[in-house]
C-alpha positions as CSV (number, residue, x, y, z in Angstrom):
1,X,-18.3,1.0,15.0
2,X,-16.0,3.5,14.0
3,X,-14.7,3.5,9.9
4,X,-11.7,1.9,8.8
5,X,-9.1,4.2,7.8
6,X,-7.7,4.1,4.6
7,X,-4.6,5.5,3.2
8,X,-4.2,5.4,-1.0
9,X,-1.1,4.6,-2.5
10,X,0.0,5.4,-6.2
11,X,-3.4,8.5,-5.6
12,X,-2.7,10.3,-8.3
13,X,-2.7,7.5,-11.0
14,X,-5.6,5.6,-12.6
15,X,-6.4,2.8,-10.5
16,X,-5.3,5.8,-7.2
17,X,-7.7,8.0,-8.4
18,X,-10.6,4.7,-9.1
19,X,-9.5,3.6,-5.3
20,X,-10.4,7.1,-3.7
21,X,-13.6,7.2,-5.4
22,X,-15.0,4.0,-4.1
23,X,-13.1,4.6,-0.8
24,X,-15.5,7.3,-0.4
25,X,-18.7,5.7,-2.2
26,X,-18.5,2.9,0.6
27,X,-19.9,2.8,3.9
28,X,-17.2,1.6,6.9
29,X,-14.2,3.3,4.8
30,X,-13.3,6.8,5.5
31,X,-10.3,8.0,3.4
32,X,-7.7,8.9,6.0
33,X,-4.3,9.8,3.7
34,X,-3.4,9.5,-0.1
35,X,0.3,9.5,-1.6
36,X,2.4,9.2,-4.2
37,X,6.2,9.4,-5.6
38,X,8.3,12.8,-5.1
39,X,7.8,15.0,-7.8
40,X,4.1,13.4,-9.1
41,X,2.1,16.0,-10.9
42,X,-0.9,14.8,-7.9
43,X,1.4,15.5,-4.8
44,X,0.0,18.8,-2.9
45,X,-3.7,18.0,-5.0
46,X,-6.7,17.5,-2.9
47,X,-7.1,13.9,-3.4
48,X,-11.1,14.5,-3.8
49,X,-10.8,17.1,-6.4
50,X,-8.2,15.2,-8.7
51,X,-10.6,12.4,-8.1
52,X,-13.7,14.4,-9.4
53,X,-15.8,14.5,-6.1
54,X,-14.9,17.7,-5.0
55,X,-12.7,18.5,-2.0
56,X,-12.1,16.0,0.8
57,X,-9.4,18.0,2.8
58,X,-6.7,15.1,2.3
59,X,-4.1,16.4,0.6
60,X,-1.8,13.9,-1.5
61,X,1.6,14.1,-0.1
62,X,4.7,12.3,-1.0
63,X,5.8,10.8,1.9
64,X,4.5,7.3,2.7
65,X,5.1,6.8,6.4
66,X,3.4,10.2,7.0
67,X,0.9,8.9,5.0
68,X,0.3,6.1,7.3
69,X,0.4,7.0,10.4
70,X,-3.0,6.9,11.9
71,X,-3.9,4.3,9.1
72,X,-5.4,1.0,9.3
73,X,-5.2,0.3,5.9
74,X,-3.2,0.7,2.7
75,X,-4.7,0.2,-0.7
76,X,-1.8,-0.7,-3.4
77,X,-1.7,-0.6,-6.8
78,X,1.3,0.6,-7.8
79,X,4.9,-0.8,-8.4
80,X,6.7,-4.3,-7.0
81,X,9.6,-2.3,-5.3
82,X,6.9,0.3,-3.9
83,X,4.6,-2.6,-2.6
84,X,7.6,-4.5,-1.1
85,X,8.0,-1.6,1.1
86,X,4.3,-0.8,2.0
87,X,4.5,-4.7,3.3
88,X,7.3,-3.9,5.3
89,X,5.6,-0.8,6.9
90,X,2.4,-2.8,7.3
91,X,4.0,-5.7,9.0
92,X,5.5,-3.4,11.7
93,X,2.1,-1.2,11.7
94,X,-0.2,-4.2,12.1
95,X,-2.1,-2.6,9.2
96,X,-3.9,-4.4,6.6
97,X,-2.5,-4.4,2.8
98,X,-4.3,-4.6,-0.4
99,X,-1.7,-5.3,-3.3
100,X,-3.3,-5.1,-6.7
101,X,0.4,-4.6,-8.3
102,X,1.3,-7.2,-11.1
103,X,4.7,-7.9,-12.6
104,X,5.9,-8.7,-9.0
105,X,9.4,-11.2,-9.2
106,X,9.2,-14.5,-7.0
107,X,11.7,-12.7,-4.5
108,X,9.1,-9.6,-4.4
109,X,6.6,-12.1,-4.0
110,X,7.8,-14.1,-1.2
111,X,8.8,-10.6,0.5
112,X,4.9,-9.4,0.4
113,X,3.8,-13.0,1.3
114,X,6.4,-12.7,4.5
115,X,4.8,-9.8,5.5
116,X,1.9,-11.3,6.3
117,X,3.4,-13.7,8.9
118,X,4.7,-10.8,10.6
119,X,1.4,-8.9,11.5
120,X,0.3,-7.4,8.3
121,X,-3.5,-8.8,6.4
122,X,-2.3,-9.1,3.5
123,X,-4.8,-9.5,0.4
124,X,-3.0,-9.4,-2.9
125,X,-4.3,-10.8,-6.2
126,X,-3.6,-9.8,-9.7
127,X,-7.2,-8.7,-10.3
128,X,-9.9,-7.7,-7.5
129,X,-12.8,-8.7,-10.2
130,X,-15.3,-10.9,-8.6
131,X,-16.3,-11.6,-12.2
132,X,-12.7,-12.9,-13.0
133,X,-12.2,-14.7,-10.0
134,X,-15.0,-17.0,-10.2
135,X,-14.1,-17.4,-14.1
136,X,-10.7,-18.8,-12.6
137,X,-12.8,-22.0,-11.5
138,X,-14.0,-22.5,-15.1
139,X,-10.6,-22.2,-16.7
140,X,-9.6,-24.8,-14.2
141,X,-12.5,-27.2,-14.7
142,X,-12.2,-26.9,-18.5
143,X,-8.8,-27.7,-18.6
144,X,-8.8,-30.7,-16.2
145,X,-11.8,-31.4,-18.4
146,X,-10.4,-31.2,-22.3
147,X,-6.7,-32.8,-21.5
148,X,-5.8,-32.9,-24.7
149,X,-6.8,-29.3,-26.0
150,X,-4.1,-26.7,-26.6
151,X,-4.8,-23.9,-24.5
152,X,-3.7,-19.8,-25.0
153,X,-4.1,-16.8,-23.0
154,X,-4.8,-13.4,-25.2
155,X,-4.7,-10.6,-23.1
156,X,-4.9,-6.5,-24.1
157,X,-4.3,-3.6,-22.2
158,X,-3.9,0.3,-22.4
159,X,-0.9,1.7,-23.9
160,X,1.0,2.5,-20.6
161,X,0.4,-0.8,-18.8
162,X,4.6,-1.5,-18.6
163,X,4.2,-5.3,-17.6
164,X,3.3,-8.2,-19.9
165,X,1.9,-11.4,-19.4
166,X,-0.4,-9.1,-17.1
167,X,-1.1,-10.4,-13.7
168,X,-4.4,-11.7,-14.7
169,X,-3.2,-13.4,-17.7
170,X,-0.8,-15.0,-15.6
171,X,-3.7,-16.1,-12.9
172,X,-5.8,-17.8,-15.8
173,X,-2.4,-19.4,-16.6
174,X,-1.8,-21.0,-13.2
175,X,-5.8,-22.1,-13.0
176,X,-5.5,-24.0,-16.6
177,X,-1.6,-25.1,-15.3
178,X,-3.5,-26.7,-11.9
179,X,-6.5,-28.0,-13.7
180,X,-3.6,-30.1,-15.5
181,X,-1.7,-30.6,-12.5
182,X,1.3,-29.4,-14.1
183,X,3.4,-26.5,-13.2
184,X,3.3,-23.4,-15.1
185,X,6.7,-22.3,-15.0
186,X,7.7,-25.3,-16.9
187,X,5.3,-25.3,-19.6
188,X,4.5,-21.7,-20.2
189,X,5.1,-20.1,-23.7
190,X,5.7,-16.2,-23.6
191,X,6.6,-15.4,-26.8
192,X,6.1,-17.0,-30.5
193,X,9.2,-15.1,-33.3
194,X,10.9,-16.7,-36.2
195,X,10.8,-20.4,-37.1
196,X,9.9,-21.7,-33.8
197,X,8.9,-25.2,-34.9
198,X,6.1,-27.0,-33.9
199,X,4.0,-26.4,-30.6
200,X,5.0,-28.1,-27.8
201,X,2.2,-30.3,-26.5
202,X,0.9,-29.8,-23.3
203,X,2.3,-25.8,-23.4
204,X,0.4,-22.4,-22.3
205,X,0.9,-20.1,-24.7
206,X,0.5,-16.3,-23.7
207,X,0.6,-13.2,-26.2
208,X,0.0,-9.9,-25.2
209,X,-1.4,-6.8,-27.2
210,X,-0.9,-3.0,-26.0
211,X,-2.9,-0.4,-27.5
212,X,-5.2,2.9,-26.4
213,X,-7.0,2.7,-23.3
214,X,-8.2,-0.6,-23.0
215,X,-8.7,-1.3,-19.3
216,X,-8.1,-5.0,-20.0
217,X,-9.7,-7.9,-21.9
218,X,-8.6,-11.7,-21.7
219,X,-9.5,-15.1,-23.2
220,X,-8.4,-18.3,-22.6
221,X,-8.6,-20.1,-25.7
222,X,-8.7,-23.9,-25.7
223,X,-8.5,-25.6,-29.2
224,X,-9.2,-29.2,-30.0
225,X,-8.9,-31.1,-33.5
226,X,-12.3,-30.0,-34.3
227,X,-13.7,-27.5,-32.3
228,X,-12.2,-24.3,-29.7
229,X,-13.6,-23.0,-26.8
230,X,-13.1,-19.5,-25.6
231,X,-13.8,-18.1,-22.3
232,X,-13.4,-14.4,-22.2
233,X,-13.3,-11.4,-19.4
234,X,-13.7,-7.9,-19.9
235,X,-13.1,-5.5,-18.1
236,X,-15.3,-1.8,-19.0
237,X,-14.1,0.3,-15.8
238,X,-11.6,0.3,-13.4
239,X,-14.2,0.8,-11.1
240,X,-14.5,-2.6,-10.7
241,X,-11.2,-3.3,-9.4
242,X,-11.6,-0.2,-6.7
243,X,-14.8,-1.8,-5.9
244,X,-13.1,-5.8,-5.3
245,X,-10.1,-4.1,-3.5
246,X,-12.4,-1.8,-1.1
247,X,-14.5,-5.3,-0.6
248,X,-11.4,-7.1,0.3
249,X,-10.3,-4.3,3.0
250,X,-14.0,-4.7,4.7
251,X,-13.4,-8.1,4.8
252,X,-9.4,-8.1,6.3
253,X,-10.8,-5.8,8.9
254,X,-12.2,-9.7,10.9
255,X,-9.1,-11.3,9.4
256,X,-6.1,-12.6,11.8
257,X,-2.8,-12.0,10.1
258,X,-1.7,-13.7,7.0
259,X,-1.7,-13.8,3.7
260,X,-4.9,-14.4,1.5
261,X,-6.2,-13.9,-2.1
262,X,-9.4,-12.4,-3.6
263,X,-10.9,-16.1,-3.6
264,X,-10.7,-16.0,-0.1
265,X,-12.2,-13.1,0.2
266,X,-15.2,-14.4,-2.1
267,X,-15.1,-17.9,0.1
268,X,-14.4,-19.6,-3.2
């Protein structure tokens, strides 16, 4: 069985330089291309060196359908408007598509979601944790559980994370939102400033904090009358989400085409 080709987009940045190192730490991948925008400080690097595991021969180039041709496989954490495109090349490639990128809009969304009715695998989810994917179920289960308990998502990131709720923030959102089969569009709360009155029962609050290089930590706090609950994930290397998203790529490799999320991926 030969390996499955992988081409890195976004290579030179953190989660780029996280995905080539457990691209080449797993058996079955091979790191075939690695890219990112015109003019990145990484374009022309040697995607091993930048990546700390000495050279590799692949040199980071700039030009995305270069990058792919010869791939099977695309691994994507990088911008909505970038990762709308990579769809569109992997729908007409056939290729499979991992999608870590968060602050998508619903349009961007639906257009990645599309592409996986028109040949791609996609796999997209706002965090490739296994951890934090099977904490999904809990927040769920606790919040179908405690009806009437307010419930607010905390999350922090590093300083140059440039979306906010984050993506994950927004997954535990949507798991407390079903476990109340309510919609979380209508009942979210993104921001508290001023006299804003009293809370609105039945709302999800969300407040983000930015700050140094925290790689992300979130808790999904449900308060009662007399006592609050908090169920927290953090995150200590990216690593981890390399490691979910070079998982996810084995797995698309048996996978018709479509579009599926990490859970499928763990058979939750």
């Amino acid at each position: 069985m030969t390996d499955l080709r992988i081409a890195i987009a976004g290579a030179g940045g953190r989660m780029g330089l996280a995905n080539i190192r457990a691209v080449h730490a797993t058996p079955g991948l091979v790191l075939h291309s690695a890219f990112d925008r015109p003019g990145a400080t990484a374009v022309g690097r040697d995607a091993g060196e930048l990546a700390g595991l000495g050279a590799l021969g692949v040199v980071i180039g700039d030009d995305p359908e270069a990058a792919l041709e010869g791939a099977e496989a695309i691994i994507d954490f990088t911008a909505p408007a970038v990762s709308v495109m990579l769809a569109e090349f992997a729908a007409t490639r056939e290729l499979i598509h991992i999608v870590g990128t968060t602050g998508c809009s619903r349009e961007e969304d639906w257009s990645i979601q599309k592409a996986g009715s028109a040949g791609a695998r996609i796999v997209k989810s706002g965090n490739f944790s296994p951890g934090l994917n099977l904490l999904l179920g809990l927040v769920r289960q606790a919040a179908a559980a405690l009806p009437g308990y307010d419930v607010e998502i905390l999350e922090m990131h590093h300083n140059k994370k440039v979306d906010a709720p984050s993506g994950t923030a927004l997954m535990l959102g949507r798991a407390a939102a079903e476990g109340r089969g309510i919609d979380l569009d209508e009942h979210a709360v993104r921001a508290r400033d001023g006299h804003t009155g009293m809370r609105v029962p039945g709302s999800i609050g969300f407040q983000a904090l930015r700050g140094g290089a925290v790689v992300g930590e979130h808790s999904v706090i449900l308060a009662g009358d007399t006592e609050r609950i908090e169920i927290v994930h953090r995150a200590q290397d990216r690593g981890m989400f390399a490691a979910g998203a070079v998982q996810a790529a084995l797995w698309a490799k048996d996978q018709p085409a479509g579009f599926y999320s990490m859970a499928d991926v763990l058979g939750l």
